[in-house]
Each structure stands twice: as structure tokens, then as C-alpha cells.
PASEBA-1860 file (N, C-alpha, C; in nm, 3 decimals):
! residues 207
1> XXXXXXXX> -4.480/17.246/-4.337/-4.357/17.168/-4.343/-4.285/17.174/-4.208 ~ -4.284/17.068/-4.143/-4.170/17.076/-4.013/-4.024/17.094/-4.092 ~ -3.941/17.154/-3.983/-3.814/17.160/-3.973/-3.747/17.096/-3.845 ~ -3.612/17.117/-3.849/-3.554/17.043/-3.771/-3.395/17.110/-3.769 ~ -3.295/17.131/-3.665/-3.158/17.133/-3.664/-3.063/17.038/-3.711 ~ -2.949/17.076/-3.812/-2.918/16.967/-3.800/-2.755/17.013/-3.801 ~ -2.671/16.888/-3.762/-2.589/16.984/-3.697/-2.442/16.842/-3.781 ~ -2.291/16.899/-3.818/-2.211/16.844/-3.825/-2.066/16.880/-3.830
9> XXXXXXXX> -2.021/16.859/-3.745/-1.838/16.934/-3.729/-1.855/17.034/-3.742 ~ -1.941/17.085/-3.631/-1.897/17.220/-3.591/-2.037/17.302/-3.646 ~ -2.073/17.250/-3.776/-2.183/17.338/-3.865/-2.318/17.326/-3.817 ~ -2.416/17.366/-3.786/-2.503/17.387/-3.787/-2.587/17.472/-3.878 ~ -2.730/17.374/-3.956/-2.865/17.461/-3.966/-2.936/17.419/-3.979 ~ -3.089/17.506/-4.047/-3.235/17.466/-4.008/-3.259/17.408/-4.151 ~ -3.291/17.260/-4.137/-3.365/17.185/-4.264/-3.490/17.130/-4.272 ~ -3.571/17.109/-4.341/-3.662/17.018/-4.347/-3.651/16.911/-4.276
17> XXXXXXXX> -3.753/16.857/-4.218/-3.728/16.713/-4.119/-3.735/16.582/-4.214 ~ -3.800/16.605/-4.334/-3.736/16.462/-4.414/-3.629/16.456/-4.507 ~ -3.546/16.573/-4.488/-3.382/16.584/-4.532/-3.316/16.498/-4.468 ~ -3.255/16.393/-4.562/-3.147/16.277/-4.456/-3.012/16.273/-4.510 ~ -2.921/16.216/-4.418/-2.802/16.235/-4.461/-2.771/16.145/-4.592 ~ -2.702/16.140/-4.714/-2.711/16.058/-4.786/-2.532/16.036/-4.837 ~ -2.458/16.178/-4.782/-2.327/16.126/-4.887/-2.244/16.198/-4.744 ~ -2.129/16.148/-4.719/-2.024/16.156/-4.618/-1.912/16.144/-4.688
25> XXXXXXXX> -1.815/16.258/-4.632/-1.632/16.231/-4.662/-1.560/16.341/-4.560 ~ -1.449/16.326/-4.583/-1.365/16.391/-4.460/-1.340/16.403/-4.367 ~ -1.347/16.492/-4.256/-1.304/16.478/-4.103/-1.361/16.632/-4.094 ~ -1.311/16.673/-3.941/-1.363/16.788/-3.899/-1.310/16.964/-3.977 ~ -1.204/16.911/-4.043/-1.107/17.002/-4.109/-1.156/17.089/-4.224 ~ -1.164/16.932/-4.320/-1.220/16.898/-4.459/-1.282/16.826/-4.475 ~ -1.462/16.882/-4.510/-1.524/16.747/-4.555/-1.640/16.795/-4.622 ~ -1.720/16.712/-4.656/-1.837/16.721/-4.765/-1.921/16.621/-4.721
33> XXXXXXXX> -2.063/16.667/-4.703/-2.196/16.563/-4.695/-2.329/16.634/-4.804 ~ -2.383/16.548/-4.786/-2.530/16.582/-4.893/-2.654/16.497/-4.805 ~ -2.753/16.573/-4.807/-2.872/16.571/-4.777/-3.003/16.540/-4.891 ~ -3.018/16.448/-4.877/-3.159/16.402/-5.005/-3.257/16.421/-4.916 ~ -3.425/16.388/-4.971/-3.528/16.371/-4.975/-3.584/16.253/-5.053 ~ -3.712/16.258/-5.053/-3.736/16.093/-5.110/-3.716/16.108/-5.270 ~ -3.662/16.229/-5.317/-3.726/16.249/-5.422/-3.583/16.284/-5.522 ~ -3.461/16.360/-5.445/-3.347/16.427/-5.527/-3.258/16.446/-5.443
41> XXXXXXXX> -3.139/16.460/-5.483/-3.043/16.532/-5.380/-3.102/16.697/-5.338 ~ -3.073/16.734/-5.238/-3.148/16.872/-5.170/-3.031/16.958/-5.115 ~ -2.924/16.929/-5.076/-2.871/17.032/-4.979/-2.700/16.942/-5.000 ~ -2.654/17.013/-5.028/-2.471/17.008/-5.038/-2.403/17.109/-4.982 ~ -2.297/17.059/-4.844/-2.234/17.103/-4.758/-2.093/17.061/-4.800 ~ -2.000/17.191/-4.765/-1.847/17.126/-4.809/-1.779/17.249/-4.700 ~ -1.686/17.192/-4.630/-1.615/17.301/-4.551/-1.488/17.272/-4.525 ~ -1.364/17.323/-4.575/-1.220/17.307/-4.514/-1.186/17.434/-4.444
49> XXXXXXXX> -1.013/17.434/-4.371/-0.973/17.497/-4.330/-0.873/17.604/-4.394 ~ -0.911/17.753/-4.384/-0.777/17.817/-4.463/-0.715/17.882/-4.368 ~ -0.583/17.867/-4.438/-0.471/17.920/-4.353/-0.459/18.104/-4.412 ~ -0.487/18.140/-4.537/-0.501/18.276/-4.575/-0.601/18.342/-4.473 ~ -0.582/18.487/-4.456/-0.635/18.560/-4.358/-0.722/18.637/-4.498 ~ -0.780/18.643/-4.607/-0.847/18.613/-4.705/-0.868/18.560/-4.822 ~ -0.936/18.457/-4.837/-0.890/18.356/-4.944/-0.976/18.420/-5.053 ~ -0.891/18.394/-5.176/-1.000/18.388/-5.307/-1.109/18.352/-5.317
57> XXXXXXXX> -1.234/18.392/-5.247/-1.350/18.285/-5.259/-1.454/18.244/-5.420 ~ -1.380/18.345/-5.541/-1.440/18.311/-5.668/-1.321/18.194/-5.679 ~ -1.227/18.224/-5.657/-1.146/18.081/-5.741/-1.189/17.970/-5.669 ~ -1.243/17.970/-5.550/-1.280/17.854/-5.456/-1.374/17.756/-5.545 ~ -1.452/17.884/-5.586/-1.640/17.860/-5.647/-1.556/17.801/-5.765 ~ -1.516/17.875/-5.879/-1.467/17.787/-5.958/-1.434/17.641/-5.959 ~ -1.285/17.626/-5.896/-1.280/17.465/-5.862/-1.427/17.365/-5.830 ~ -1.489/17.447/-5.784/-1.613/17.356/-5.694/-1.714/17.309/-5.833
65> XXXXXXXX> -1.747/17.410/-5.887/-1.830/17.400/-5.992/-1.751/17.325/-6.124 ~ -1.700/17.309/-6.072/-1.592/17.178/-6.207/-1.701/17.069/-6.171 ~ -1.697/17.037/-6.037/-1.744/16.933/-5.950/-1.897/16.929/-5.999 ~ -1.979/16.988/-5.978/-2.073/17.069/-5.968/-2.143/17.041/-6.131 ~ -2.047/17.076/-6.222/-2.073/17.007/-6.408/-2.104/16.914/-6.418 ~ -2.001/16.847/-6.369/-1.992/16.687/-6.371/-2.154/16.644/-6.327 ~ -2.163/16.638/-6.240/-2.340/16.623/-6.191/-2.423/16.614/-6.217 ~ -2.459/16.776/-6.277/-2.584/16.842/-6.295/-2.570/16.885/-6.432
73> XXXXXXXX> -2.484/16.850/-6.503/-2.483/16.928/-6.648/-2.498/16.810/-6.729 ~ -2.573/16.842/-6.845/-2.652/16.738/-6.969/-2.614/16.833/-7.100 ~ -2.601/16.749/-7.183/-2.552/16.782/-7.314/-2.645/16.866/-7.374 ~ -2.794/16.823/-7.352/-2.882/16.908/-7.426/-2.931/16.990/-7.322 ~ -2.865/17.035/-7.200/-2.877/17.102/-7.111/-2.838/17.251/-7.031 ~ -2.776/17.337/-7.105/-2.684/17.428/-7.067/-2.627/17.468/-6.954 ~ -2.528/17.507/-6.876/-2.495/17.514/-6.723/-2.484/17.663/-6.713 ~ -2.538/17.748/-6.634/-2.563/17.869/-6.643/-2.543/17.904/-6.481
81> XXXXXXXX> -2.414/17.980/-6.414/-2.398/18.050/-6.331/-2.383/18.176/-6.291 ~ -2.483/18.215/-6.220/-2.465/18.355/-6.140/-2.419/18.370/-6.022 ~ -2.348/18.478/-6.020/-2.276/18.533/-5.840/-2.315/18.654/-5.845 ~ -2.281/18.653/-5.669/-2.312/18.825/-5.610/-2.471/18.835/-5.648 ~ -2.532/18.726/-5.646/-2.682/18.716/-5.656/-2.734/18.751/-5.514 ~ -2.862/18.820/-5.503/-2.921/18.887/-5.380/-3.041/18.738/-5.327 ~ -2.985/18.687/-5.242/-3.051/18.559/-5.185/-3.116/18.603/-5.057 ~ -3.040/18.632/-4.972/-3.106/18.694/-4.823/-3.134/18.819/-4.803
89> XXXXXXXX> -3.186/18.866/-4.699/-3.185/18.993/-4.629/-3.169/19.017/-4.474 ~ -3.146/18.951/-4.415/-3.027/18.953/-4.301/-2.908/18.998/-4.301 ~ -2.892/19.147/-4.289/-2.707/19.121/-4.261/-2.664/19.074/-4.172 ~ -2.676/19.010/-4.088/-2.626/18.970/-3.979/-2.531/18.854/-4.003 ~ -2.597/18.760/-4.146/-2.518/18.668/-4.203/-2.346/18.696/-4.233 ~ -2.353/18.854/-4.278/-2.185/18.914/-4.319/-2.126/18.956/-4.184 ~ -2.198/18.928/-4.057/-2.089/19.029/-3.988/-1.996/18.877/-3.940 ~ -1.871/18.954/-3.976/-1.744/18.858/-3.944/-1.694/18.725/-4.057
97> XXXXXXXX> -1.766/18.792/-4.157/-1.791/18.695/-4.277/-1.740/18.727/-4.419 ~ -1.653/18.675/-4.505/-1.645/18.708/-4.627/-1.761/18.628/-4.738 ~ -1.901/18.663/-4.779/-1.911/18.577/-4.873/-1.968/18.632/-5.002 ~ -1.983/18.502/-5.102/-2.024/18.526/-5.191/-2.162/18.403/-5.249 ~ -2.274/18.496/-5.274/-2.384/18.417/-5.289/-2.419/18.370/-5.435 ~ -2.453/18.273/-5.468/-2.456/18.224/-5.598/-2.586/18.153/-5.660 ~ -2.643/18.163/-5.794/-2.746/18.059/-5.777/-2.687/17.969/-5.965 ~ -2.712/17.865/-6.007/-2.667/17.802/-6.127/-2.806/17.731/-6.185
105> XXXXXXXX> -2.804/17.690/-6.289/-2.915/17.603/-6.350/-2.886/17.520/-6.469 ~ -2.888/17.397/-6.468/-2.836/17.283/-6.577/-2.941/17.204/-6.571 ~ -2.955/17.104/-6.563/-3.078/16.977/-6.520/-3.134/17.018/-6.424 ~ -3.130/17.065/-6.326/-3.205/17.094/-6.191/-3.168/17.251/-6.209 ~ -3.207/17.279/-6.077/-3.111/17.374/-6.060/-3.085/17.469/-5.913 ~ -2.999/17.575/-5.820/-2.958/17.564/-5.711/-2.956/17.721/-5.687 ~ -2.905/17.758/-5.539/-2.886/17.886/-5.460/-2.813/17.814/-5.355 ~ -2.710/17.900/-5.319/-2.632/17.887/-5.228/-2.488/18.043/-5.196
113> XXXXXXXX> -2.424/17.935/-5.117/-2.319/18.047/-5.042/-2.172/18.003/-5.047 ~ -2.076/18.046/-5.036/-1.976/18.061/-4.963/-1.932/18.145/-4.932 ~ -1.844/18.123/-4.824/-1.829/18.230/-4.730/-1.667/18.144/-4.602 ~ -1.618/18.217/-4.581/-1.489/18.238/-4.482/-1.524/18.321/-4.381 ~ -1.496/18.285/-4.268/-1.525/18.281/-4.131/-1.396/18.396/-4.111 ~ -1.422/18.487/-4.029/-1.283/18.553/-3.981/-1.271/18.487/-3.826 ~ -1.365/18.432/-3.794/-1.331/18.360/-3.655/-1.278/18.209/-3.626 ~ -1.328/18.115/-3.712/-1.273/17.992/-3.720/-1.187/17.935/-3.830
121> XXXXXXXX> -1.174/18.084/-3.930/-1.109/18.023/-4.041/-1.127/17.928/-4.133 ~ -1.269/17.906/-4.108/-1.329/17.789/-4.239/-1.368/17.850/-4.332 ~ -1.367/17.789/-4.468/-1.453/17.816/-4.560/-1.603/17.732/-4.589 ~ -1.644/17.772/-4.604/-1.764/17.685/-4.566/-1.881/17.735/-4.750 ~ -1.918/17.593/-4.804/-2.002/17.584/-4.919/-2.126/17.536/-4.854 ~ -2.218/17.634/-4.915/-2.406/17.553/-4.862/-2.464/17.582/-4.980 ~ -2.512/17.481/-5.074/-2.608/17.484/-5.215/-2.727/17.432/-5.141 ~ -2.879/17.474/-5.222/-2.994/17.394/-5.236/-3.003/17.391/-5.304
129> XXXXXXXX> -3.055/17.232/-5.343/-3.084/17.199/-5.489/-3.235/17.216/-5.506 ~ -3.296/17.214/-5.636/-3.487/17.168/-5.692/-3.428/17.149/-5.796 ~ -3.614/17.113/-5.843/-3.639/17.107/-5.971/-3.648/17.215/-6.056 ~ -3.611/17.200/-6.172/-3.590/17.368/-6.257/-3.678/17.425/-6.257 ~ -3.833/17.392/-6.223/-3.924/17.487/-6.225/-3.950/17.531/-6.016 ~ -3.858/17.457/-5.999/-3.902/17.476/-5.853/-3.865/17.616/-5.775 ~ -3.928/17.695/-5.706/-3.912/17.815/-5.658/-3.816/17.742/-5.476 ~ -3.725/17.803/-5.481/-3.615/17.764/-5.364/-3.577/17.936/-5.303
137> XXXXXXXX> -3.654/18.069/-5.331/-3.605/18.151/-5.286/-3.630/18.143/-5.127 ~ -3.759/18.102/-5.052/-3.796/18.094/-4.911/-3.751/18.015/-4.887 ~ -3.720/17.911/-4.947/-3.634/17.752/-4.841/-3.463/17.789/-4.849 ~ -3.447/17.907/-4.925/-3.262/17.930/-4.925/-3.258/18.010/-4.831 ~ -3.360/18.095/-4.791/-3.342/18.206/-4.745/-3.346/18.181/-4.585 ~ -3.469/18.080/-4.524/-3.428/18.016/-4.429/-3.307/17.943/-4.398 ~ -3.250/17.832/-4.489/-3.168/17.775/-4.453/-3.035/17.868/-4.440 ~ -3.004/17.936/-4.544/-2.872/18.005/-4.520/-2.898/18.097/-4.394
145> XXXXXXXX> -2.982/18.192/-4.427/-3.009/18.252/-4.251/-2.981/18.183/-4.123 ~ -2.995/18.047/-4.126/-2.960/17.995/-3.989/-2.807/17.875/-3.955 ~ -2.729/17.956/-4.056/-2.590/17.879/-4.080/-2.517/17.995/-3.994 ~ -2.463/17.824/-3.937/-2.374/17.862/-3.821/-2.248/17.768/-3.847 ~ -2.115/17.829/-3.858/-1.980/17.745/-3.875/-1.954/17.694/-3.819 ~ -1.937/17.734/-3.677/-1.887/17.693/-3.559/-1.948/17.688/-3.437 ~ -1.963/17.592/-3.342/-2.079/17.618/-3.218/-2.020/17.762/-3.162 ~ -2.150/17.815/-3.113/-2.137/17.972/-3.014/-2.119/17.890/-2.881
153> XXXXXXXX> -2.141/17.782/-2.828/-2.176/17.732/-2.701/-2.003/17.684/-2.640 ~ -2.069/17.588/-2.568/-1.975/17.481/-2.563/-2.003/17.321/-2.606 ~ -2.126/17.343/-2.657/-2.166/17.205/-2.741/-2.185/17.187/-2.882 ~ -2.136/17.061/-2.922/-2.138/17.059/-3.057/-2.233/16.974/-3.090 ~ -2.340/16.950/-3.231/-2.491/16.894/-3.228/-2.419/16.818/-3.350 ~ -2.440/16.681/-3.319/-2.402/16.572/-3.437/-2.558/16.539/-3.487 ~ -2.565/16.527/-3.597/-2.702/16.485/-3.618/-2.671/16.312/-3.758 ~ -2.786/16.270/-3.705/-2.798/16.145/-3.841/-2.900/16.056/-3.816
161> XXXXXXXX> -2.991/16.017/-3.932/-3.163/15.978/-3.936/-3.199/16.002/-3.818 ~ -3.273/16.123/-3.781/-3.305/16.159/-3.702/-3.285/16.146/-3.519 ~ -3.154/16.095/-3.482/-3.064/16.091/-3.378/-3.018/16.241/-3.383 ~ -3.011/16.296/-3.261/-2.906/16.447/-3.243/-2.848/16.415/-3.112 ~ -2.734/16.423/-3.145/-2.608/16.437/-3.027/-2.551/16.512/-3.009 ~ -2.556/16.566/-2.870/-2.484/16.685/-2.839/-2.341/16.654/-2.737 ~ -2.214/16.713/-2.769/-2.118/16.649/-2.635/-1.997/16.799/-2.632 ~ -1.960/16.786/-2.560/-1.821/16.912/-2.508/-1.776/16.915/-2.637
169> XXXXXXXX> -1.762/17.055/-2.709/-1.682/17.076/-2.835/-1.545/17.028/-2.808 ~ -1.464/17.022/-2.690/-1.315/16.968/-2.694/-1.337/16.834/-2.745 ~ -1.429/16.752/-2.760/-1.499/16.599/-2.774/-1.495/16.582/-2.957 ~ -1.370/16.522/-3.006/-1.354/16.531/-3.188/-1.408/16.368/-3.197 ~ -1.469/16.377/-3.342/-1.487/16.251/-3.326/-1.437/16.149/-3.395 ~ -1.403/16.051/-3.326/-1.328/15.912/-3.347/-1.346/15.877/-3.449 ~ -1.465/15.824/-3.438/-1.512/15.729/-3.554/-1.680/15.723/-3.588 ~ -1.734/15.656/-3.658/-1.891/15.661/-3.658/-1.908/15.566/-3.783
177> XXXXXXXX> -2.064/15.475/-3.732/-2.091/15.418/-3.850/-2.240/15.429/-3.864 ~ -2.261/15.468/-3.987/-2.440/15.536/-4.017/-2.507/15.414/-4.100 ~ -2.566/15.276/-4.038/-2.631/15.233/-4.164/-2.753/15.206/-4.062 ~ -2.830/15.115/-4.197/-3.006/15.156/-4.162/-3.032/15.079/-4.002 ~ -2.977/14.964/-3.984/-2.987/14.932/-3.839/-2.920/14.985/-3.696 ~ -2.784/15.036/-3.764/-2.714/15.081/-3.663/-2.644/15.158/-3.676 ~ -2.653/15.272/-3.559/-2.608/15.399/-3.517/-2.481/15.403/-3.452 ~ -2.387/15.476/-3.484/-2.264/15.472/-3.341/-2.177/15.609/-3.378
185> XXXXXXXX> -2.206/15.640/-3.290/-2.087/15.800/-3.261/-1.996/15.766/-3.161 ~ -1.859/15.796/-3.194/-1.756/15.764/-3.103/-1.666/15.892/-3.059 ~ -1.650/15.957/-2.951/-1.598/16.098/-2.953/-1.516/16.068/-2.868 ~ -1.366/16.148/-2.869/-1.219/16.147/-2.796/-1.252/16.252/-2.697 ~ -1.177/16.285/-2.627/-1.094/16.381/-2.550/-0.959/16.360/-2.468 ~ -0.875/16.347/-2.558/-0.768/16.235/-2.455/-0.794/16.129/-2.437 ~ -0.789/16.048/-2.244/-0.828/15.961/-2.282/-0.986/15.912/-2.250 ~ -1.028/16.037/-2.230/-1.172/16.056/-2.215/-1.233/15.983/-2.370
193> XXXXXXXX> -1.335/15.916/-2.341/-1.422/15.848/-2.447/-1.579/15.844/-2.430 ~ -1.649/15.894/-2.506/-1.814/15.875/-2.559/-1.889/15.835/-2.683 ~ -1.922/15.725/-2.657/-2.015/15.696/-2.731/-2.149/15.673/-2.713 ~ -2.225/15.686/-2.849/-2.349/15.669/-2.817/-2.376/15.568/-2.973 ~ -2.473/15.479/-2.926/-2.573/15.403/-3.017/-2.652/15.364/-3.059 ~ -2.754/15.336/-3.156/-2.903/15.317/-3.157/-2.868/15.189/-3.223 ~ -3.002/15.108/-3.189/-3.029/15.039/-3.272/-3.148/15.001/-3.373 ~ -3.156/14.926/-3.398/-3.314/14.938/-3.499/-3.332/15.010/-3.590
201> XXXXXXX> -3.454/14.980/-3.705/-3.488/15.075/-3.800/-3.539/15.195/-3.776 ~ -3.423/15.294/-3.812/-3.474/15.410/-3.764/-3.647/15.477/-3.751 ~ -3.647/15.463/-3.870/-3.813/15.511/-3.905/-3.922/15.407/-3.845 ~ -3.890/15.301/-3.858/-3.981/15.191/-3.773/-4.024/15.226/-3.644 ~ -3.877/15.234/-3.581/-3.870/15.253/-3.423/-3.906/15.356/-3.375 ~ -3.890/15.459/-3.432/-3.920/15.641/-3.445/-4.112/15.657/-3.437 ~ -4.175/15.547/-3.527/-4.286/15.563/-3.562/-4.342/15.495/-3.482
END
């Protein structure tokens, strides 16, 4: 299986290379995207900003998994969550980190994280989804291992159908529009301006 970086407001990690972006909301603060395959939704990202110097991160999970019912839960289906579940073996993931690891099972079913940053002050949600018989312990264990909140650099990696853009983290971005012909990232700095654009079918042109 290839992999690939993939990178958004600030977040970075390592996914499968036919993970595509499929659901967008928010800004750099607060926001939420999802990652499919040809086959299911795969990967749900959600990250705001807290102003607490430690936030509740079970009441976080709570609220989320309201969300989370709605979805994946079926009547003749039961919704079954665990926390403080043992997903990785890296500590390196906790240093400077509050989190809590989780895995659930309803119709499908998932492993994931949250976790609060003591450095950028985000809270930051990462689920993988499968199929209920599907084994996701090596594909969680990679992906959460290589979650990163905030760039270490001075560059920040925008990614979308396989385009990656990199520009000065002071560089927020404007605006952007993701459909199948056309690409456009628009990034500020004052009155500094960058954009970049593709055109064409991605996969066509790619291939």
C-alpha cells in the first residue's frame, strides 16, 4: 500500500494515497474534514481552539459522539464505546499532550484520539473508520503516530486530490475552491498574496 502526507491548517499526517478529501467546514481555528476511499468514509478530522489551560477532553468525546450516533448507529445495530483503549506504543505521541484514545462499533466501526496540545492550544479529533470485521490496529497505529498539530517548520503543507502546497505558516488562507476540474488555494499575509491552481481532471492528468 503506498502512503502519502497529507497536510491541513496546520495538521499534518501519514495516509493512504487513495484517501481523498471528501467533506470540508470551518477555518483554521475550527474545523472538520473527512477522507473517503472508493469504498467508505475512512478518516475524520475535527480541531478547534481552547482557551482552558486543560480542557475536559471526555466531555469533548461525549458531545462528538452525539455526532458520531447519528451516522454510524442502526436500530438493529448497537453503539458500543471504549476509552483509555491501548492503540499505540510510541510515547512520544504524549509528550506535551493531553490525550485520550478511543475505539466504538455500530454499523462499521473505528479507533481514534483526542488530544490538546499544551503548545498550540488545539484540541484536535483523529477517528479511522472500517468495516466491522476489518482489523484497523496497524493502519491506526501508523496514522496516529505521525500526527502532527501544528507545523515544527516554518511551512505549512495544504494538501487536496493529490496537489500538496507548501507556503510561510504566517500565509492563512483566504479562500479555496476543490472541485473535479479545478484547483485554487488562495493565501494572505497582509497585503502579500499566493495563489496556486490546477486545472484538469485530476486523476486523468496525474495518469
Amino acid at each position: 500500500m503506498a502512503w502519502t502526507t497529507f497536510g491541513w491548517a496546520g495538521i499534518t499526517l501519514e495516509i493512504p494515497a487513495d484517501w481523498e478529501l471528501s467533506g470540508l467546514s470551518g477555518d483554521d481555528k475550527n474545523g472538520y474534514l473527512r477522507l473517503d476511499d472508493a469504498e467508505m468514509p475512512r478518516l475524520e478530522l475535527k480541531w478547534s481552539q481552547s482557551k482552558q489551560k486543560k480542557p475536559d477532553l471526555h466531555r469533548v468525546l461525549d458531545e462528538y459522539f452525539k455526532l458520531v450516533r447519528k451516522n454510524f448507529e442502526r436500530k438493529d445495530t448497537p453503539f458500543h464505546v471504549q476509552r483509555n483503549v491501548n492503540l499505540i506504543k510510541d510515547d512520544q505521541f504524549l509528550k506535551g499532550r493531553d490525550a485520550v484514545f478511543f475505539s466504538w462499533k455500530g454499523n462499521v466501526r473505528a479507533n481514534g484520539v483526542i488530544f490538546h496540545c499544551q503548545a498550540c492550544k488545539r484540541i484536535t479529533i483523529v477517528q479511522m473508520i472500517g468495516g466491522i470485521k476489518e482489523n484497523l490496529r496497524e493502519k491506526t497505529a501508523r496514522i496516529l503516530e505521525s500526527v502532527q498539530d501544528h507545523p515544527n517548520g516554518q511551512m505549512t503543507l495544504w494538501s487536496a486530490y493529490q496537489l500538496h502546497v507548501q507556503v510561510p505558516r504566517r500565509y492563512r488562507l483566504e479562500k479555496h475552491q476543490l472541485l473535479s476540474g479545478y484547483l485554487l488555494f488562495s493565501f494572505v499575509d497582509g497585503s502579500r498574496k499566493v495563489s496556486v491552481e490546477r486545472y484538469g481532471l485530476a486523476d486523468v492528468a496525474l495518469k
